[in-house]
C-alpha positions in Angstrom: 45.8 -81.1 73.5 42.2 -81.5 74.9 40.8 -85.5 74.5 37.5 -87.0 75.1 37.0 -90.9 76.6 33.8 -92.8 77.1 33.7 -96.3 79.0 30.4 -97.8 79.1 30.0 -101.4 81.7 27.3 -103.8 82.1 25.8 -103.3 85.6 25.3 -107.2 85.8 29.2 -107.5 85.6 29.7 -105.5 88.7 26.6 -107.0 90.4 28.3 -110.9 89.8 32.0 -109.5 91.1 30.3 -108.3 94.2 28.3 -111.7 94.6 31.6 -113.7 93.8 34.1 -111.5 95.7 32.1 -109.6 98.0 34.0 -107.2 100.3 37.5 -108.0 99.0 36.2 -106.6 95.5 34.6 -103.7 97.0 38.1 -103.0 98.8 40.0 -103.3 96.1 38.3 -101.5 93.8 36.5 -98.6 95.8 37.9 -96.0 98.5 36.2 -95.8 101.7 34.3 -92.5 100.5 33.1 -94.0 97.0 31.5 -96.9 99.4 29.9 -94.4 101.4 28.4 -92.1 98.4 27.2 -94.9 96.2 25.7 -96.7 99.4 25.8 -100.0 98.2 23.7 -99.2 94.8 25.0 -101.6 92.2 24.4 -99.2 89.2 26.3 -96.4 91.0 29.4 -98.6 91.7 29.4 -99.0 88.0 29.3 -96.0 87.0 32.6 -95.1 89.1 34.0 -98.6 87.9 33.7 -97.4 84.0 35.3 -93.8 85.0 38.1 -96.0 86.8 39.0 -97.4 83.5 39.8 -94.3 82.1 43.3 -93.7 82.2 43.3 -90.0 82.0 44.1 -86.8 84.5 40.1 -85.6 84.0 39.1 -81.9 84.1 35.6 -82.6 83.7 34.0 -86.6 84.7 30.3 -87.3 83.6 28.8 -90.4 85.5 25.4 -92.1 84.2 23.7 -95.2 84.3 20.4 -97.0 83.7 18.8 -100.5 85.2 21.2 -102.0 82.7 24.3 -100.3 81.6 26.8 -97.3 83.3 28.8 -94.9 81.6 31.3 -92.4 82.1 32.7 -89.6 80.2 35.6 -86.9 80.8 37.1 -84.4 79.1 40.8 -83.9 79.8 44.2 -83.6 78.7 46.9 -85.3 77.6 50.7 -85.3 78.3 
């Protein structure tokens, strides 16, 4: 069976962790090669943050954002 989830985050919310936590956040919650690809860009990191909290084995991840918000999408299936 074929399922469809959406998570949408606030880029501010990522932007205060990092302020707050700093690297230990960005360890935590990033690997070494999401680090490198988003290059430090807030909105990018959000993006990846929302897919994150998708619990699902994805076939197909769609990652957007704006100045304000981040989204991600996949289609998958369940078990």
């Amino acid at each position: 069976m074929h399922c469809i989830s959406v998570d949408i985050i606030e880029v501010g919310r990522i932007e205060k962790a990092i302020a707050h936590w700093g690297e230990r956040f960005l360890e935590r919650m990033y690997t070494g090669k999401e680090l490198q690809l988003c290059q430090n860009q807030v909105a990018d990191l959000a993006a990846r943050f929302a897919a994150k909290e998708l619990e699902l084995e994805g076939l197909a991840i769609s990652l957007s954002h704006c100045r304000e918000y981040a989204v991600a999408s996949v289609i998958g299936e369940t078990l």
